[in-house]
C-alpha positions in Angstrom: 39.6 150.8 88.2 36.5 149.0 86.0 37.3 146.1 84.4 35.5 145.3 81.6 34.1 141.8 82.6 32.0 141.1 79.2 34.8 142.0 77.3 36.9 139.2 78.7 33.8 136.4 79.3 33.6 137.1 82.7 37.5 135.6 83.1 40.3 137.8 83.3 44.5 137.1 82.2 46.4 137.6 85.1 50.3 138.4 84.1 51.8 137.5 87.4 56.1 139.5 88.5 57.8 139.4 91.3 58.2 142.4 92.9 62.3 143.0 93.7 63.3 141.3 90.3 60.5 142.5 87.9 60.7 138.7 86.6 57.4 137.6 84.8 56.7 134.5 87.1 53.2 132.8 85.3 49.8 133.6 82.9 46.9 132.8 85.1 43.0 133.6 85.2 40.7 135.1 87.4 37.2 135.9 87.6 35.3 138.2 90.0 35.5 136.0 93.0 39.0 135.2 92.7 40.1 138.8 91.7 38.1 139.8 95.1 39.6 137.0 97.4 42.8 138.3 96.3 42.4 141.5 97.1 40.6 140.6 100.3 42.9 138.0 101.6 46.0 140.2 99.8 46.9 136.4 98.8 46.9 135.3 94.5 43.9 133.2 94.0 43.0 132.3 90.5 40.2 130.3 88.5 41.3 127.1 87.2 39.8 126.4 83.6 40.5 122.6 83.9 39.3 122.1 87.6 36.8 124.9 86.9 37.0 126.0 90.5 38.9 128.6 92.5 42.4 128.1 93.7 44.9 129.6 96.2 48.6 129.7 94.6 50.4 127.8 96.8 47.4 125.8 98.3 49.2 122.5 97.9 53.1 123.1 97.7 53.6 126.4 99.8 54.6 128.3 97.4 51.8 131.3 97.8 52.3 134.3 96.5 51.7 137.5 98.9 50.6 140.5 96.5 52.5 143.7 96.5 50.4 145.8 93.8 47.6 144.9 91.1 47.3 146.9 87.8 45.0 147.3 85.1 45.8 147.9 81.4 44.6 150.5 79.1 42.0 148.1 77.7 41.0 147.0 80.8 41.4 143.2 80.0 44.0 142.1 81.5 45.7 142.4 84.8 49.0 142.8 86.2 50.3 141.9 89.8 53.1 142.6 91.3 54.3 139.3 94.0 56.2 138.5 96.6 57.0 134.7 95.9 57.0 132.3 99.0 59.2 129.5 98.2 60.9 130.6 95.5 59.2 128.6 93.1 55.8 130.0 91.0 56.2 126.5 88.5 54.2 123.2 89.4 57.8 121.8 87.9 59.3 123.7 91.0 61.1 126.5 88.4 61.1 129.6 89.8 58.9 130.8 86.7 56.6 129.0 84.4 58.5 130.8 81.9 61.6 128.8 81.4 61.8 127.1 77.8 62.8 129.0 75.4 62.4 128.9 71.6 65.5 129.3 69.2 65.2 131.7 66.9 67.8 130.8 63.7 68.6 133.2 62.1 68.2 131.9 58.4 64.6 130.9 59.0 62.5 133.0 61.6 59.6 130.8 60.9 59.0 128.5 64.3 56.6 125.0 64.2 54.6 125.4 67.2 53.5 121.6 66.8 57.6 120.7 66.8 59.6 120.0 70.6 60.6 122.4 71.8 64.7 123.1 71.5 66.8 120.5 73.1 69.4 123.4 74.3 67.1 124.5 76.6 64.5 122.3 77.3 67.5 120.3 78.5 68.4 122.8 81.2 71.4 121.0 82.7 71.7 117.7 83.8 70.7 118.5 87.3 67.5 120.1 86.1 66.4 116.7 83.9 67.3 114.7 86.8 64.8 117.1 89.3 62.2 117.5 86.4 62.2 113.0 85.7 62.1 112.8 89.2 59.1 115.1 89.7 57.3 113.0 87.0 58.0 109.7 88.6 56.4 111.9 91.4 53.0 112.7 89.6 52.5 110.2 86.7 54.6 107.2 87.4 53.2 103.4 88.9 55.3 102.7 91.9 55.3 99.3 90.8 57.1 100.1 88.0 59.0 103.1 89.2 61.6 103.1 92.1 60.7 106.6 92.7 57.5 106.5 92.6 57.8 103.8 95.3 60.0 105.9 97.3 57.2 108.5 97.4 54.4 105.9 97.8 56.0 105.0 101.4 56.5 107.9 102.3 59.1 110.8 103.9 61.4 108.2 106.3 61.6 106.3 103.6 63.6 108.7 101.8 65.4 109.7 104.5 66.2 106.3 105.5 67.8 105.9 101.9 69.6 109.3 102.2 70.9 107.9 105.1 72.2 104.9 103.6 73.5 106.6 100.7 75.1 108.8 102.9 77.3 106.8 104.7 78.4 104.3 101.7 79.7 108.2 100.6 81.4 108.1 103.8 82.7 104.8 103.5 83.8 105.1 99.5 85.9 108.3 100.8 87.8 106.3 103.3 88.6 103.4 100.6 89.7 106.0 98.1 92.1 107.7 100.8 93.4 104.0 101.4 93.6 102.7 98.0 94.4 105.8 95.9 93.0 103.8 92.6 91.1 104.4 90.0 89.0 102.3 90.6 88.1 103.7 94.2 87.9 107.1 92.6 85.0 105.8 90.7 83.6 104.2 93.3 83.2 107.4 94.8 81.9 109.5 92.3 79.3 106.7 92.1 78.0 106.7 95.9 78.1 111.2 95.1 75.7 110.7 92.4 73.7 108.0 94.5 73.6 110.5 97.6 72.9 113.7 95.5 70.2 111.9 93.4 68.2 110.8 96.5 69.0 113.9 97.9 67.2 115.5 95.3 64.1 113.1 95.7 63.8 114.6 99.2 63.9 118.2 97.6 61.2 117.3 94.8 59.1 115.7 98.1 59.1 119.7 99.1 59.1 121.0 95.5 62.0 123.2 96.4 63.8 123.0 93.3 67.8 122.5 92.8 68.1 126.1 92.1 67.5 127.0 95.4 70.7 125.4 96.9 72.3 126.7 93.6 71.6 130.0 95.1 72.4 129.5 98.2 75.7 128.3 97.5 76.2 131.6 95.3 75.2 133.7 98.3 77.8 132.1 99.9 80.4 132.4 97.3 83.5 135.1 98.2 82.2 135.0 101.8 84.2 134.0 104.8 83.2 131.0 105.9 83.7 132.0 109.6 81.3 134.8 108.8 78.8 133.2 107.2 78.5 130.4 109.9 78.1 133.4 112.5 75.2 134.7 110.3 73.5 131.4 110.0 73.5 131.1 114.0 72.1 134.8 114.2 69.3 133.8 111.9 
């Protein structure tokens, strides 16, 4: 295998798939010394254009990705590898792939503007994915003494947890009130202290860029199973 380094300016596209679902997971670059450190370390490390240095996927969040099998194409410029994602999550955004917008093609003008947003039916997601993505912005971008998340993040994990904590038992104490009451009002009350407990929740999940999707797909695991027999899985495990 002879990749033609000139061809390419000495940096080389990198189509990235996981290996048991064939999805395409992210575009990256390498050069020489990245493609060799992968293959050395069997790890993905790839040159980053706007640090200009070398980088290990997952170096910061985790999320590394173990290499299953590297290809070359028929032109030899660009390179395929075949992953086993750790964390379940190849996106900075915590998606599972960078790939996740998607364009709308209508079907009485195939003509797309590029310099346009994006579709709102899918850059939307679903509520719980604007929430996770806003969150992980306040994260990144956001002054924490403008931003309540932010400042959650500034001080740090038992602050969150101290709020989830909180959160959790005003859930606790809005279920009893609605079981008393049996109002409208209490029923709102409660759906209120869910969304409070869920949303900090989520900050705790976005401090571990594990994104939403995850527990989604945990809870479809679980889906048709016995509970008794799933429990007695979990304490095998």
């Amino acid at each position: 295998m002879k990749i033609d380094w000139d061809k390419v300016g000495g940096m080389i596209p990198v189509v990235v798939q996981e290996s048991t679902t064939n999805d395409v997971l992210m575009l990256a670059f390498m050069n020489k010394e990245a493609l060799n450190l992968s293959v050395q370390t069997g790890f993905a490390h790839y040159f980053s254009r706007t640090k200009n240095r070398i980088w290990k996927k997952g170096e910061e969040s985790g999320n590394v990705q173990k290499i299953d099998e590297i290809f070359l194409d028929c032109d030899n410029d660009t390179i395929l590898i075949k992953v086993e994602q750790i964390g379940g999550a190849a996106c900075h955004t915590g998606e599972k792939s960078c790939f996740f917008r998607k364009f709308e093609l209508n079907s009485g003008n195939k003509n797309l503007n590029l310099d346009s947003k994006l579709p709102d039916k899918k850059t939307n997601y679903q509520i719980i994915d604007k929430v996770y993505h806003e969150i992980l912005d306040r994260k990144l971008n956001a002054d924490p003494q403008k931003s309540y998340v932010a400042s959650l993040f500034k001080k740090g994990e038992n602050a969150i947890l101290k709020k989830i904590g909180e959160e959790a038992t005003e859930f606790v104490m809005a279920c009893k009130d609605a079981s008393n009451t049996k109002d409208e009002k209490s029923k709102n009350d409660l759906v209120y202290e869910a969304a409070d407990l869920c949303f900090h929740s989520m900050v705790a999940l976005a401090a571990h860029n594990i994104h939403p999707d995850r527990i989604k797909d945990e809870l479809a695991r679980r889906f048709g199973a016995s509970g008794i027999e799933e429990k007695k899985s979990r304490d095998v495990r």
